[in-house]
C-alpha positions in Angstrom: 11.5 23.7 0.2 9.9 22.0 -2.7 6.9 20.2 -3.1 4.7 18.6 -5.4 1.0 20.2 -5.2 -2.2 19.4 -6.3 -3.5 22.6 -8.4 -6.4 20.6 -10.5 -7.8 17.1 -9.5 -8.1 14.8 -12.2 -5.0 13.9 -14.6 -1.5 13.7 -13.8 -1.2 17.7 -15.7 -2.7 18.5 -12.3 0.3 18.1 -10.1 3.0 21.1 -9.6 6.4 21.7 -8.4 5.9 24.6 -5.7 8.8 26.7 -3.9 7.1 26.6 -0.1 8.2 27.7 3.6 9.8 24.7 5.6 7.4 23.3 7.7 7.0 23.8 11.5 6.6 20.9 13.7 3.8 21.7 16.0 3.6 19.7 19.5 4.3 15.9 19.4 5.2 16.3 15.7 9.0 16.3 14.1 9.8 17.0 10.6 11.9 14.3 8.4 14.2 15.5 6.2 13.1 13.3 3.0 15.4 10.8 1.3 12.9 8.9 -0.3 9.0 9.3 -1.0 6.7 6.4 -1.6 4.2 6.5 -4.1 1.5 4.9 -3.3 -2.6 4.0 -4.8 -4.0 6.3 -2.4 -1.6 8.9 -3.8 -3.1 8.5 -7.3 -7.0 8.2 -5.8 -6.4 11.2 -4.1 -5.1 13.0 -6.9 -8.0 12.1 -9.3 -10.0 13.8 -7.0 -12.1 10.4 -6.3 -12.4 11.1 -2.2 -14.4 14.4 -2.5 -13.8 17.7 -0.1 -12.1 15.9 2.3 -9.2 17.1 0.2 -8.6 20.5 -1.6 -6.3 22.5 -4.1 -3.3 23.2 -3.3 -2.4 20.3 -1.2 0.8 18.6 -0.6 0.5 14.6 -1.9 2.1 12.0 -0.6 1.5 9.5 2.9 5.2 7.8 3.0 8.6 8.7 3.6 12.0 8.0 5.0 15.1 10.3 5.8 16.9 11.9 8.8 14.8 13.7 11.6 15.8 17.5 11.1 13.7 18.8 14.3 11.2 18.4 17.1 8.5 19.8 18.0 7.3 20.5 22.0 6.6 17.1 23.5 8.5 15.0 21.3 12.5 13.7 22.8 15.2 15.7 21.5 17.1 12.9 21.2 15.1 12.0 17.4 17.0 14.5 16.0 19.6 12.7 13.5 17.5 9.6 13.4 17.2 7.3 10.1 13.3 6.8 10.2 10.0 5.9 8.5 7.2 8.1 8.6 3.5 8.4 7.6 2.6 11.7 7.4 -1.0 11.2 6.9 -3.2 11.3 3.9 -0.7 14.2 2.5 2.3 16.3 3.0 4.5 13.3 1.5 5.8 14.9 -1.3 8.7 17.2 -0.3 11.9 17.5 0.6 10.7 18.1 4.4 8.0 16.2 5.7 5.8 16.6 9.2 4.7 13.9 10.9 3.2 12.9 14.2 6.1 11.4 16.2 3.6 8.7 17.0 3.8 7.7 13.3 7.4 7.3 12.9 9.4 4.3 13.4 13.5 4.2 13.3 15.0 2.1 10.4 16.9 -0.8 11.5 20.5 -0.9 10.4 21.3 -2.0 6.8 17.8 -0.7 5.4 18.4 2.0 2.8 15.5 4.7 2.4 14.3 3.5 -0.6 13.9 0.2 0.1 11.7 1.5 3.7 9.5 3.0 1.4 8.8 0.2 -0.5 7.8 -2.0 2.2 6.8 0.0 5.7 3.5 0.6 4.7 2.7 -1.7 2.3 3.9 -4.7 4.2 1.9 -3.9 7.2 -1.2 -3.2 5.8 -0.6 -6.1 4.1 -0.1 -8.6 7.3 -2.5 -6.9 9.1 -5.3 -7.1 6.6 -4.3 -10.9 6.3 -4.7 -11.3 10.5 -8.6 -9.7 9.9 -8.9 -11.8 7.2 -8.0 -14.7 9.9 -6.0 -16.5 7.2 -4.6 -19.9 8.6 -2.2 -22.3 7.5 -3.2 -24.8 4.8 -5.8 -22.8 3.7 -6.0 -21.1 -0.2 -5.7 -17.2 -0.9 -6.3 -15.2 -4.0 -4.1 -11.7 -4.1 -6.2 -10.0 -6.9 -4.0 -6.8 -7.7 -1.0 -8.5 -6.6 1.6 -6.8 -9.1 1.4 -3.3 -6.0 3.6 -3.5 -3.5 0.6 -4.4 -0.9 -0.1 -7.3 -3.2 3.8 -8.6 -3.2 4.2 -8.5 0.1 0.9 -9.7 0.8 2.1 -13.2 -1.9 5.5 -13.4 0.6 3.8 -12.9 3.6 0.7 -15.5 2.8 3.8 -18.1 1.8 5.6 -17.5 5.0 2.3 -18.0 6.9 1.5 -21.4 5.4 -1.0 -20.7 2.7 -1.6 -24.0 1.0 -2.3 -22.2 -2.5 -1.0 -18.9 -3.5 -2.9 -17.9 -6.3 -2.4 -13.8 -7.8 -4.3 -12.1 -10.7 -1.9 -9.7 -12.9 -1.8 -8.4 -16.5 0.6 -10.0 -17.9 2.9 -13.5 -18.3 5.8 -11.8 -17.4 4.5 -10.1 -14.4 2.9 -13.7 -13.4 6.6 -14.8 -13.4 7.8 -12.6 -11.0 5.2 -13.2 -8.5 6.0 -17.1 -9.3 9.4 -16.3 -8.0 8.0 -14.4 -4.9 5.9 -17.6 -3.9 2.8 -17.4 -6.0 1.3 -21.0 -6.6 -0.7 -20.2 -9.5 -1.2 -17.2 -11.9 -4.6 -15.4 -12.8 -5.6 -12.7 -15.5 -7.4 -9.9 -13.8 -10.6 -11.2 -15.0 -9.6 -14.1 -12.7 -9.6 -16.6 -15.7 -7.3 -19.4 -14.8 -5.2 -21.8 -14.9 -6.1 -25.6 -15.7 -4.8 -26.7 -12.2 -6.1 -23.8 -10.3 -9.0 -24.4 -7.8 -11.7 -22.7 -8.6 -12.7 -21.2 -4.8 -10.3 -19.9 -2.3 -10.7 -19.7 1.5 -9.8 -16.0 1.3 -9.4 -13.5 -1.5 -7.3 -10.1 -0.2 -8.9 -7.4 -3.2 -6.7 -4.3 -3.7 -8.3 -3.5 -6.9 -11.9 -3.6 -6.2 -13.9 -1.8 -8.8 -17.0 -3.0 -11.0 -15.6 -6.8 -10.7 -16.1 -7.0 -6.9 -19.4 -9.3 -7.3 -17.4 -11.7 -9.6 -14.7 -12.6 -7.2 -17.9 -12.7 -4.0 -18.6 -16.1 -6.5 -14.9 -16.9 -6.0 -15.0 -17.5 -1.9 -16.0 -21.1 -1.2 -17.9 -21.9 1.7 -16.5 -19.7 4.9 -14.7 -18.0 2.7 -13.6 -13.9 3.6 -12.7 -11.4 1.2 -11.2 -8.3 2.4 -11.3 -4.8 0.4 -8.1 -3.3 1.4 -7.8 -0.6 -1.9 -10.0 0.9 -4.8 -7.5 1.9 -6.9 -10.2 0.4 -9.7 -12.9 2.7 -8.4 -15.7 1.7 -5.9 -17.3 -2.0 -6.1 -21.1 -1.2 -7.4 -23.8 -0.5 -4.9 -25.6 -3.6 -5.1 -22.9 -5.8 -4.7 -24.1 -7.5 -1.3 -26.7 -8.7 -3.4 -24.2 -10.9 -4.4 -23.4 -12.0 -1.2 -26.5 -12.9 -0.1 -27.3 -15.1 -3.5 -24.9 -17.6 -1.7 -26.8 -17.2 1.2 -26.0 -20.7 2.4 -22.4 -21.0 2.0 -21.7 -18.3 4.7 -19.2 -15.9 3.0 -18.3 -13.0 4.4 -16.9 -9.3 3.0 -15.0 -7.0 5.0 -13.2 -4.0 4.8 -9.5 -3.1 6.0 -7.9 0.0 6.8 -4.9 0.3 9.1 -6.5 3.9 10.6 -8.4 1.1 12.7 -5.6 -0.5 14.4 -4.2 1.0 17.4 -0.7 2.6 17.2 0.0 -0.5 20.1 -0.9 -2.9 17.7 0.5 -1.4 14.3 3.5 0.3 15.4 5.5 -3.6 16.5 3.9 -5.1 13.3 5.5 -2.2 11.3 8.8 -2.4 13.3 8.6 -6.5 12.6 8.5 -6.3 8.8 11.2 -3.7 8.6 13.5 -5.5 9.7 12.2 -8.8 8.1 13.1 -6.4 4.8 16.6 -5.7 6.6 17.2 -9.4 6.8 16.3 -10.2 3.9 12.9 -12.1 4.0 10.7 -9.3 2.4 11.6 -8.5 -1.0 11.2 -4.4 -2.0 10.6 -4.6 -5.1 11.4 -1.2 -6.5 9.9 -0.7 -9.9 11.7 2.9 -10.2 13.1 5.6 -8.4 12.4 9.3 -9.9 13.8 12.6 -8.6 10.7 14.6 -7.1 10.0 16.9 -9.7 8.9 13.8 -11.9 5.9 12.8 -9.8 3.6 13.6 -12.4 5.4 10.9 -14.5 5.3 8.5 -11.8 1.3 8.8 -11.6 1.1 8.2 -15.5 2.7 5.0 -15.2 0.5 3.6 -12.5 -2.6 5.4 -14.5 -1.2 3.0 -17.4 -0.9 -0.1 -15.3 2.8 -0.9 -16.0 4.0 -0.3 -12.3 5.6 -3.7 -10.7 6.2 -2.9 -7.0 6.5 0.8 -6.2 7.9 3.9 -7.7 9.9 5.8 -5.3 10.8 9.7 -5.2 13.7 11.3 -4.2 14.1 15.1 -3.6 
């Protein structure tokens, strides 16, 4: 089969198109015949070699897929053969035309829900309303999406409307882009700096950061009083150390930083989410917004464009 591997950490260059032997589904795992790929920020902070040697040369990228169950392996129902489903495959292994992942991982697409379009929203969408439940977000309240052109941050603006959010407020890096999260249910538009609008409040009750980076201590001065921001994403790089010193310079007005990764919610838990929000897509109510879709063997390309910023939504691959 073919793949897309890792050979040098750091620039796009780095990734390869490999001939490689089909995978093997060991127990409780089953291998998806890929249809479509998501490429996602991990992806790219993976491949920049940011997360150290918990990842090494030669490695398949890729966390996201959607395509027919080909085979099974011991422990895992027969009867998911021929199956239309989502997968996560883990931190890798994404990015070929056959992908393994645990069977516990995999959830079949509702009817009406093309590949692509799962891609765009199965993982994305439920980190995103599950990162909004630990940020305890309630109706009436204000939210600031900073990073909200991903698709995390889009379905994170639909799902914040749909919730009851008072004030639905986004940064992004451009008018244009600010329009089409206006027409997804933004309230008010933000440049990434978090500069904003004359009518836009100043504090919010809960900013959801998928950027993070060297600005983190800037948008800690955003939260009013009880305020939560949640770090879902670093696809700016780490927040500086001393960025709780920030935090506790407001001492008094009680706001709170957390962090959010869906490896911390049980598969009990994330499994009906997930299943909820595909088939909100199939319906209708979630938006994917595709920005592209790329055969395979131009993943490299698809990593330059987010490097340059100019991704709205997600770029999907298909073998």
């Amino acid at each position: 089969m073919r793949a897309v591997t890792i050979q040098q950490f750091g620039d796009p260059s780095g990734m390869v198109v490999a001939e490689l032997p089909p995978p093997v589904p060991p127990a409780d795992h089953l291998v998806v015949q890929t249809e479509a790929i998501g490429v996602g920020g991990v992806d790219a902070v993976v491949r920049r070699g940011a997360l150290g040697p918990a990842f090494s040369e030669g490695m398949i990228l890729g966390s996201e897929v959607a395509g027919t169950v080909s085979s099974v392996g011991a422990g895992v129902d027969p009867a998911w053969v021929g199956r239309r489903v989502w997968a996560f495959t883990g931190t890798s292994g994404g990015y070929a035309e056959q992908a393994v992942a645990r069977v516990d991982d995999v959830v079949e697409l509702p009817d009406g829900l093309s590949p692509v379009d799962a891609v765009t929203v199965g993982g994305a969408s439920t980190v995103a309303r599950l990162a909004l439940t630990h940020a305890h977000l309630r109706s009436g309240e204000s939210i600031l999406v900073r990073g909200a052109a991903g698709s995390i941050g889009i379905a994170a603006v639909e799902i914040a409307v749909r919730a009851g959010a008072a004030v639905v407020a986004v940064t992004t890096s451009s008018p244009e882009r600010g329009d089409r999260l206006r027409a997804l249910g933004a309230t008010h538009v933000l440049d990434r700096d978090g500069r904003a609008e004359s009518d836009a409040p100043a504090l919010f009750d809960v900013i959801l950061d998928i950027a993070a980076g060297p600005a983190v201590p800037d948008f800690v001065d955003r939260l009013a009083p009880h305020g939560r921001l949640v770090l879902v994403g670093v696809v700016a790089g780490f927040p500086p150390a001393d960025f709780g010193a920030r935090l506790l310079s407001s001492f008094q007005q009680s706001r709170s930083v957390a962090t959010f990764s869906l490896d911390s919610v049980p598969a009990s838990q994330r499994d009906p989410v997930r299943a909820a929000q595909l088939d909100a897509a199939a319906r209708g109510e979630l938006h994917a917004v595709v920005d592209d879709v790329l055969p395979l063997a131009q993943a490299a390309e698809a990593h330059r464009r987010m490097d340059r910023g100019t991704v709205f939504g997600r770029i999907v691959l298909v073998p």
